[in-house]
DOMI-512384 format. One record per residue: x, y, z of N, C-alpha, C, CB in turn. Coordinates in steps of 0.02 Angstrom, whole numbers, plus 32768, in hexadecimal, padded with zeros to 4 digits. Glycine has a CB too. Layout:
<rs>
  nc1  nc2  nc3 cac1 cac2 cac3  cc1  cc2  cc3 cbc1 cbc2 cbc3
    X    Y    Z    X    Y    Z    X    Y    Z    X    Y    Z
...
</rs>
This chain:
<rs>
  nc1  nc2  nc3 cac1 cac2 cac3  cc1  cc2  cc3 cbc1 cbc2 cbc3
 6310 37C8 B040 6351 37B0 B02C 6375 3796 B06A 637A 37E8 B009
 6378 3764 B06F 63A2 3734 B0A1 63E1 3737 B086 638C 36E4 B0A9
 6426 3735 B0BF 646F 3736 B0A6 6477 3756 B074 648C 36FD B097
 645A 377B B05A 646C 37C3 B022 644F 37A7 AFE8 64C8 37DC B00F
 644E 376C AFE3 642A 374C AFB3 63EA 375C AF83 641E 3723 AFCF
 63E4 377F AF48 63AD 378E AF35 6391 3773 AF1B 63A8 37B1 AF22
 6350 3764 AF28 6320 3737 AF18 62FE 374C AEE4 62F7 3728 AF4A
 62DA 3712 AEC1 62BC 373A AE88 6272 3772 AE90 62A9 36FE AE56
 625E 3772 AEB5 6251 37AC AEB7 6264 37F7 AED7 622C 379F AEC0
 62A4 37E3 AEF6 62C8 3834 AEF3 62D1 3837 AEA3 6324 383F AF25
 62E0 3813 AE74 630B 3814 AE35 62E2 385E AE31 6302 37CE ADEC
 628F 3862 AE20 6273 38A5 ADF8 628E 38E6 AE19 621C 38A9 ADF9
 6287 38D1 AE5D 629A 3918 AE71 62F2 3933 AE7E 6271 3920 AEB8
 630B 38ED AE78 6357 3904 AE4F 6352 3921 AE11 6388 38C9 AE40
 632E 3912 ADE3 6336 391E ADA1 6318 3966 AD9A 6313 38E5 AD73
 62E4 3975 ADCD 62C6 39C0 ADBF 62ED 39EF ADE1 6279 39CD ADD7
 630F 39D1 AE20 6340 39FB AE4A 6382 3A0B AE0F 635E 39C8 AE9A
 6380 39DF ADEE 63E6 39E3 ADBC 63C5 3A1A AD73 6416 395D AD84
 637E 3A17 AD68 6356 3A39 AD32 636E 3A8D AD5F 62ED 3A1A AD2B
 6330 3A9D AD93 634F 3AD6 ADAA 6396 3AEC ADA5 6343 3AD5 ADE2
 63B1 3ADF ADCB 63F9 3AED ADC8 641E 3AE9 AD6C 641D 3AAC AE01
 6409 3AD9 AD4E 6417 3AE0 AD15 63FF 3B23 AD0B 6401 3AAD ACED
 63AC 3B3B AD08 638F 3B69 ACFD 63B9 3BA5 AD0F 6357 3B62 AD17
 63D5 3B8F AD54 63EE 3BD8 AD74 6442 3BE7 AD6A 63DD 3BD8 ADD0
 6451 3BBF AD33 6494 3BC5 AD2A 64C7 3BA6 AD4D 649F 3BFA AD2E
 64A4 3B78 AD5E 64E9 3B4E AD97 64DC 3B07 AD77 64D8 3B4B AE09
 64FD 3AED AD32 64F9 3AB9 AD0C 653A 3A96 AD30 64F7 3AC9 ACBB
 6566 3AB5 AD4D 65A3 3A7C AD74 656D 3A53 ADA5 65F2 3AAC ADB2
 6554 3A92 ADC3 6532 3A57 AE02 650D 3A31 ADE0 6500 3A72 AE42
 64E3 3A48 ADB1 6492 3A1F AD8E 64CA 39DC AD83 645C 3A4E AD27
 64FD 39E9 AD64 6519 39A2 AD34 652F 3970 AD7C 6575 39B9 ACF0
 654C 398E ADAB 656E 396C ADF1 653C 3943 ADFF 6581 399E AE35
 64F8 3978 AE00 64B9 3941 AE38 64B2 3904 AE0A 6455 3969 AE47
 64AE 390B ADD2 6492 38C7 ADB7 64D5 388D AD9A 6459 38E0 AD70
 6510 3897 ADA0 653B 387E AD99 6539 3853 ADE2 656E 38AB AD84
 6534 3878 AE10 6522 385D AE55 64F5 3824 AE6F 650A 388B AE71
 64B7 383F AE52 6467 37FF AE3B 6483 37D8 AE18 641A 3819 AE06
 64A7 37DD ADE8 64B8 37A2 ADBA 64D1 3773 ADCF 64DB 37AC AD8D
 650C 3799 ADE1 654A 375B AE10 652B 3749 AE4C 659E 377E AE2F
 64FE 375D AE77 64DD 3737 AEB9 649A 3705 AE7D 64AD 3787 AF0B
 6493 371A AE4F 6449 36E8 AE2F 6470 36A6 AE22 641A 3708 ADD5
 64A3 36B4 AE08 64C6 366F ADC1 64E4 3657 AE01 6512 3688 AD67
 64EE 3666 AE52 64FA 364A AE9D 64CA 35FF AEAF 64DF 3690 AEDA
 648C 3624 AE6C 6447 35E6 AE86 6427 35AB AE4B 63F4 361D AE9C
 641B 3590 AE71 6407 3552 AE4F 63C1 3547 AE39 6418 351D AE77
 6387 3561 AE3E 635C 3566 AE3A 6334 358E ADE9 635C 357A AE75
 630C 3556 ADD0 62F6 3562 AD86 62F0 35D4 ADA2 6286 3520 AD6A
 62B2 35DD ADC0 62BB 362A ADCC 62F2 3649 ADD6 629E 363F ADFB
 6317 363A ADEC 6365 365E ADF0 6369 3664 ADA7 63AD 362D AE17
 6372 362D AD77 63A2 3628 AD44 6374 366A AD1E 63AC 35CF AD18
 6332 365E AD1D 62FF 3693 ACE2 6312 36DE AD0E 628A 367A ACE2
 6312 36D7 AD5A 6335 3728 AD6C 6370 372A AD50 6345 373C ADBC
 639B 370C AD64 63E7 372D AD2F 63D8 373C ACFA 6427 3700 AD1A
 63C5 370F ACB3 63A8 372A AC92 639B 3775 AC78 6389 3714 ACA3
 6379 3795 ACA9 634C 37CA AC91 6380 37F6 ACB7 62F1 37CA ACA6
 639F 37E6 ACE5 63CF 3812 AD08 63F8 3810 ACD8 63EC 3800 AD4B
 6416 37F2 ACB4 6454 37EC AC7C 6440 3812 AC43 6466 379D AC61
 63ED 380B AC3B 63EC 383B ABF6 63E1 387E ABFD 63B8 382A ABC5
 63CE 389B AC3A 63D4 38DD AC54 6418 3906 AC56 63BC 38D8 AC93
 6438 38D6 AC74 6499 38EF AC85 64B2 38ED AC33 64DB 389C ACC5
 64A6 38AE AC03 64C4 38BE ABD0 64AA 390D ABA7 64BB 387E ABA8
 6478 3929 ABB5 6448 3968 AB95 646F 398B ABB6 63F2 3976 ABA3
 6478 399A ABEE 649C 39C7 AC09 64E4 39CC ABF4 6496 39C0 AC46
 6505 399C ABED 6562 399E ABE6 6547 39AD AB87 65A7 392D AC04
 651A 399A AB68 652C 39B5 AB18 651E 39F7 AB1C 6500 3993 AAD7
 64D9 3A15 AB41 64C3 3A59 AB3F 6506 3A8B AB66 6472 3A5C AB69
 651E 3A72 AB7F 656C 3A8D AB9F 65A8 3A85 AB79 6581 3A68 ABDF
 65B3 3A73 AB42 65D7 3A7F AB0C 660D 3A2B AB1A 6600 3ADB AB11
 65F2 39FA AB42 6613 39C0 AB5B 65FD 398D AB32 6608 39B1 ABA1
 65F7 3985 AAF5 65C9 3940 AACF 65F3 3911 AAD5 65B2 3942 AA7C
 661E 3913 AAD5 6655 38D4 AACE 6648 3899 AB18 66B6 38FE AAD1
 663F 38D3 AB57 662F 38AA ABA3 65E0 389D AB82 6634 38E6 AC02
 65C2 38CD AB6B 656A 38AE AB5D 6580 3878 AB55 6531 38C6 AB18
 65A2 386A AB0A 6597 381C AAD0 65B1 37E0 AB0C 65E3 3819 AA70
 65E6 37FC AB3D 65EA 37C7 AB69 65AA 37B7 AB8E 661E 37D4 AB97
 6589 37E5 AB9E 6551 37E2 ABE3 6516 37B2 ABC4 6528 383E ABFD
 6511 37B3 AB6E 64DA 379E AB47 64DE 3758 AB28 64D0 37CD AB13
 652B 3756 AB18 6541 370A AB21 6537 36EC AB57 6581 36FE AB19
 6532 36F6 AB96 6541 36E1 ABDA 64EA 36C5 ABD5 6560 3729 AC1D
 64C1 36F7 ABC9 6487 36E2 ABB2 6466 36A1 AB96 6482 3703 AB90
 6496 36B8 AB4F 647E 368A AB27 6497 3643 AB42 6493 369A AAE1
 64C6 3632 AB5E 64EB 3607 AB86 64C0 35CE ABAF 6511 3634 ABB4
 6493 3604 ABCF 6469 35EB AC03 642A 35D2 ABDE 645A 3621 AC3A
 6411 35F2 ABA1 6402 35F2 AB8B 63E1 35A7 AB5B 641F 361B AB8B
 642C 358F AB4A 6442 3562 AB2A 642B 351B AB4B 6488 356E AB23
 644A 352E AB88 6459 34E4 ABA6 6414 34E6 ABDF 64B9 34DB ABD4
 63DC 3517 ABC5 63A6 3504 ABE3 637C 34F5 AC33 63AA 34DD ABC9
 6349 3510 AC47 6335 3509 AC8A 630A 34D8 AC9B 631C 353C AC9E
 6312 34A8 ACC6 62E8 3480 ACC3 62A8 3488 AD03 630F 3444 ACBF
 6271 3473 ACE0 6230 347E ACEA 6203 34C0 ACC1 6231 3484 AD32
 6233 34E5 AC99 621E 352B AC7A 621C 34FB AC28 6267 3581 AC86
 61DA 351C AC15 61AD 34F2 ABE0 61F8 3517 ABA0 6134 3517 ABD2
 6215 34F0 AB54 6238 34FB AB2A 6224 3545 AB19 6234 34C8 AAFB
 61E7 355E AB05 61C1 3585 AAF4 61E2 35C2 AB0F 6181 3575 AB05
 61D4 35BA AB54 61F3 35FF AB7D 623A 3608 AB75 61EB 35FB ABCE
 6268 35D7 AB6F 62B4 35E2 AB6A 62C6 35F2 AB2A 62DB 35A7 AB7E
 6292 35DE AAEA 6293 3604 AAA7 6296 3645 AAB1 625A 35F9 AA7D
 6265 366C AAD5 625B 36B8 AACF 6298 36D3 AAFA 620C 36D4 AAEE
 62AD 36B9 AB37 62E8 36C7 AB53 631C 36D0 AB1E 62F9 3694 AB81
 6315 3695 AAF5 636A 3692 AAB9 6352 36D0 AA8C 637A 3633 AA72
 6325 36DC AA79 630E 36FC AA5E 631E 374C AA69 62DA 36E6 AA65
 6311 3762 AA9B 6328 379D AABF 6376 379B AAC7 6305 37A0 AB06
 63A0 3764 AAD9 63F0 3760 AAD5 6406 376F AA82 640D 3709 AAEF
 63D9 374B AA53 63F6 3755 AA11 63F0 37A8 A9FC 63CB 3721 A9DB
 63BF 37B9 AA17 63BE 37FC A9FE 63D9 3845 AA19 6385 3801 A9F6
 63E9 3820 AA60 6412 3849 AA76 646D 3849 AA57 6408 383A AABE
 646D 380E AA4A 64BC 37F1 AA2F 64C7 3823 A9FA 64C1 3799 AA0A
 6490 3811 A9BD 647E 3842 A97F 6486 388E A99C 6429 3834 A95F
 6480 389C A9D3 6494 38DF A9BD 64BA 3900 A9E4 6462 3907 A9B1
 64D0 38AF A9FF 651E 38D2 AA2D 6540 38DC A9F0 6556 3897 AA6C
 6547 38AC A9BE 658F 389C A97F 6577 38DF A97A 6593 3858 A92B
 653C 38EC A95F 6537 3930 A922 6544 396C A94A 64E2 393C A8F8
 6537 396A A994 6565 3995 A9B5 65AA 39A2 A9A5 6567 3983 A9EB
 65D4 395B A9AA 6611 3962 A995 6623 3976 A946 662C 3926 A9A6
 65E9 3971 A930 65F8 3963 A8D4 6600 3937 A8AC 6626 3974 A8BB
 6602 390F A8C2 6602 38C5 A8B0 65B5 38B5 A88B 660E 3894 A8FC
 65A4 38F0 A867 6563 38E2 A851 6544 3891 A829 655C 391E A822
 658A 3884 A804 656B 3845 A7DB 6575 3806 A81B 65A0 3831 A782
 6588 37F7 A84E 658A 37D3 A870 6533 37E6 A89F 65D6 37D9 A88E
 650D 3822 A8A8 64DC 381D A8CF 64A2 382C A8B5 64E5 383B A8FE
 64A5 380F A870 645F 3801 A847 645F 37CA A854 6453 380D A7FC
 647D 3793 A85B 6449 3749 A867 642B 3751 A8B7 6481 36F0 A861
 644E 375A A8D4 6434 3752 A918 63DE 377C A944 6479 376F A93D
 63E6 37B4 A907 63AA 37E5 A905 637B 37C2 A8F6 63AB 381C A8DA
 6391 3795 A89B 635B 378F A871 6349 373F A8AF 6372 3786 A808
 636E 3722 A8C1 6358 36DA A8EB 6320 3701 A92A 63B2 36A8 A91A
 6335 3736 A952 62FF 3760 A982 62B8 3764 A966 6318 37B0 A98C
 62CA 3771 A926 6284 379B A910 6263 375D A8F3 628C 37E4 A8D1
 6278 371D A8E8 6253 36E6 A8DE 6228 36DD A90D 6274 36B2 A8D6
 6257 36D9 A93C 6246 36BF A97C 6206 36D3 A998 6277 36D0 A9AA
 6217 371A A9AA 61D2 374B A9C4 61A6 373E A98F 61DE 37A6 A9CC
 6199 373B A93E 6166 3726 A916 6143 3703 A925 6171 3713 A8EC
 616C 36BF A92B 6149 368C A939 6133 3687 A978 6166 365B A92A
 6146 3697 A9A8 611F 36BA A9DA 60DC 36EC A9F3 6140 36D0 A9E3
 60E1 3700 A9AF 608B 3725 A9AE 60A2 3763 A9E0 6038 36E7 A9DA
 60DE 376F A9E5 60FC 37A3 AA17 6104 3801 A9DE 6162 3775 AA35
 60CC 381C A9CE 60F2 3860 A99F 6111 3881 A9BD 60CC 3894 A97E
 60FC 3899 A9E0 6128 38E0 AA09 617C 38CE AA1D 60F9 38F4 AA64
 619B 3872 AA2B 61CC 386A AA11 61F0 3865 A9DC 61D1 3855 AA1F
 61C9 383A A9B4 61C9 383E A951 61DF 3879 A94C 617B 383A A91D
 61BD 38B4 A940 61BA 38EC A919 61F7 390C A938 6174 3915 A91B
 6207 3901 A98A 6237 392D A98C 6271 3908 A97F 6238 3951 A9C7
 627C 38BE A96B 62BE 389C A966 62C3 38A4 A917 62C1 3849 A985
 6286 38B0 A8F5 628E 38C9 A8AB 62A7 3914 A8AC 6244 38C4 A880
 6294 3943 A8B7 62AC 3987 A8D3 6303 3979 A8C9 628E 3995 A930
 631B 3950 A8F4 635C 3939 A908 636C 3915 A8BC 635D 3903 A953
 635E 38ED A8B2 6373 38CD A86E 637D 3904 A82E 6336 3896 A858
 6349 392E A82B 6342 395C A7F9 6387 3980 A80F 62F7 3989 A7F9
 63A1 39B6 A837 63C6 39CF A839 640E 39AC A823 63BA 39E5 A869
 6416 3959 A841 644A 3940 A823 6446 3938 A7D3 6455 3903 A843
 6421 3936 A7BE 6419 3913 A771 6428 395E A757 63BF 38E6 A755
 6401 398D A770 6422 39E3 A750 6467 39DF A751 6411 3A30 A785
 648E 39DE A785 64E3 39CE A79C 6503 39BD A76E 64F4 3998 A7CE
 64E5 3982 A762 650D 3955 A726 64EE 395F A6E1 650A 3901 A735
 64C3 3980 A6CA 64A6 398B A68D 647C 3964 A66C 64CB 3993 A669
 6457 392C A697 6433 38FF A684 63FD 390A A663 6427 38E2 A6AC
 63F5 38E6 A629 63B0 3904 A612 6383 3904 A62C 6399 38F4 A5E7
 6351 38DD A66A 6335 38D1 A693 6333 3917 A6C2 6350 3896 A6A8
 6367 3934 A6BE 6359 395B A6FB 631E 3996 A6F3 639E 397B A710
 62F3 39AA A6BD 62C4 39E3 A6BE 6284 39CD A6D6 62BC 3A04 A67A
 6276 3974 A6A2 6239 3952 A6B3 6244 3947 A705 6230 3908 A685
 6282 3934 A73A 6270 3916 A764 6252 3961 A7A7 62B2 38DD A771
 6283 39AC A797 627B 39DB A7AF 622E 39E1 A7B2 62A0 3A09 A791
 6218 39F2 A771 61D6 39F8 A763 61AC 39E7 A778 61C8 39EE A73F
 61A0 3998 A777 617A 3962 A7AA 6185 3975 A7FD 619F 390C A79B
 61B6 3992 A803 61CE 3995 A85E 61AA 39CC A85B 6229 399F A883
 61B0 39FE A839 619D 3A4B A849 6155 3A50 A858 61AC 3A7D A80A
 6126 3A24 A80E 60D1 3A25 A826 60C8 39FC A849 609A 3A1B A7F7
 60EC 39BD A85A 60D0 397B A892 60DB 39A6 A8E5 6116 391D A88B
 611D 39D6 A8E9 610B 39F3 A933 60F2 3A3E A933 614F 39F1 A965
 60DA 3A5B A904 60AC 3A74 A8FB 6076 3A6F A906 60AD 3A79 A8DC
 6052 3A4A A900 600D 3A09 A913 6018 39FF A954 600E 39B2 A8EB
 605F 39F6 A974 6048 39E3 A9A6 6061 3A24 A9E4 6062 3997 A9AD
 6060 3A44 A9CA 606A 3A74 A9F7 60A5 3A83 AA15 6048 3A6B AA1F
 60E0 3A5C A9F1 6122 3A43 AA0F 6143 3A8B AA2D 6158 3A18 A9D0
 6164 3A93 AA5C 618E 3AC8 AA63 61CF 3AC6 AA30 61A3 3AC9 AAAE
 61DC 3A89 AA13 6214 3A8C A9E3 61F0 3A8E A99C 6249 3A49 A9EC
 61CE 3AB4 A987 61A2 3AC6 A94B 61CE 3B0B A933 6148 3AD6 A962
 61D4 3B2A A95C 620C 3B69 A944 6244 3B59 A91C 622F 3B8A A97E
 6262 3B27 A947 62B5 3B20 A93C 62A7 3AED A8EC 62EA 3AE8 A994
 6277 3AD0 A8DF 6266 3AA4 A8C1 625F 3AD7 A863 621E 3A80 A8F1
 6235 3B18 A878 6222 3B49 A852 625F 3B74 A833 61F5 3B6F A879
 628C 3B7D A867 62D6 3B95 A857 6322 3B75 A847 62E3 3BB6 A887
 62F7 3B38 A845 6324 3AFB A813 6319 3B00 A7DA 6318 3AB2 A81B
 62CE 3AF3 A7CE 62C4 3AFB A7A5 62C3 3B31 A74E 62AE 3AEC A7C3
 62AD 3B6D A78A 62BB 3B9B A74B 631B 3BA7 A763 627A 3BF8 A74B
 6351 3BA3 A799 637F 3B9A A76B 639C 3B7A A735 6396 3B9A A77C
 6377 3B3B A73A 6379 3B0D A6FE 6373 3B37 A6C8 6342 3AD7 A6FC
 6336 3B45 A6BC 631A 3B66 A672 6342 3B9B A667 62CC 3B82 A66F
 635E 3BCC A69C 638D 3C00 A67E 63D9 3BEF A66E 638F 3C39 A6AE
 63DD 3BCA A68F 642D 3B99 A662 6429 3B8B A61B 643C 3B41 A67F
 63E2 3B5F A632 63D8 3B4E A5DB 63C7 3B77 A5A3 63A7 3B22 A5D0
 63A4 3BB1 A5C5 638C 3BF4 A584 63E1 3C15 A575 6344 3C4D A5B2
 63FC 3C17 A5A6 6454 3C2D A592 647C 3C02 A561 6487 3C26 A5D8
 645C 3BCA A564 64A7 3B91 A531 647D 3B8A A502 64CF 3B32 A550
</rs>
């Protein structure tokens, strides 16, 4: 790192250094360091800069929602999608799909953070296109995971088939979010054995 400047490859070991410090209970600092990377990345002009912010932006937004902050997330994920939008040049369309892709679904569950559940079913269900058509499961299944819980929220009829599908698709794959997926699910079914 020249002039404090972090280059894209400090970005990983910012991102695993702001992970620790999360781990150990110090989420002010975890959120500081990468608020920090961000604002020295979006400093640079360079197609790699823009894909490090990026990934630095969708880390910090995880952290400010998992910290009870979704409202700064939905900013951090717009900021994303932003960059997103208006595209990197020399980085193939393809790759900046899965980028938007990851912004949409983080967006989806900043709102449903906030509650805004019927506002962060499109943005889920546009993610989980995305990663489909991507041939990407282990994102699919978990941005369906995410969809299912909104469509429960709001009472969608959709929401048991889409749980269901999430529950055996990361099941299969061994997902660590196969649990949370399992206890959606049967709260689903015990809501519904009650009404």
């Amino acid at each position: 790192m020249r002039d404090g400047t972090p280059s894209t490859g400090d970005v990983g070991q910012r991102l695993r250094g702001a992970g620790a410090l999360h781990r150990l209970g110090r989420a002010q600092e975890a959120q500081e360091r990468l608020h920090e990377a961000a604002r020295r990345l979006a400093e640079q002009d360079t197609p790699q800069s823009r894909l490090a912010e990026l990934t630095v932006l969708n880390s910090l937004g995880s952290l400010l929602r998992q910290a009870g902050r979704p409202a700064e997330a939905l900013d951090i994920h717009r900021r994303s999608e932003r960059i997103c939008h208006a595209g990197i040049p020399g980085r193939t369309e393809e790759l900046i799909v899965l980028y938007h892709a990851v912004a949409r679904q983080q967006i989806g569950n900043d709102l449903a953070a906030l509650g805004r559940w019927h506002e962060a079913e499109p943005p889920l269900r546009q993610a989980l296109a995305a990663f489909e058509e991507a041939q990407m499961p282990a994102w699919a299944e978990a941005a369906r995971l995410d969809l299912g819980q909104v469509l429960t929220a709001t009472g969608h009829r959709e929401a048991r088939q889409t749980l269901l599908a999430a529950r055996e698709a990361l099941t299969a794959l061994r997902s660590p979010r196969q649990a949370e997926a399992a206890v959606a699910l049967a709260s689903l079914d015990e809501a519904t054995a009650d009404t």
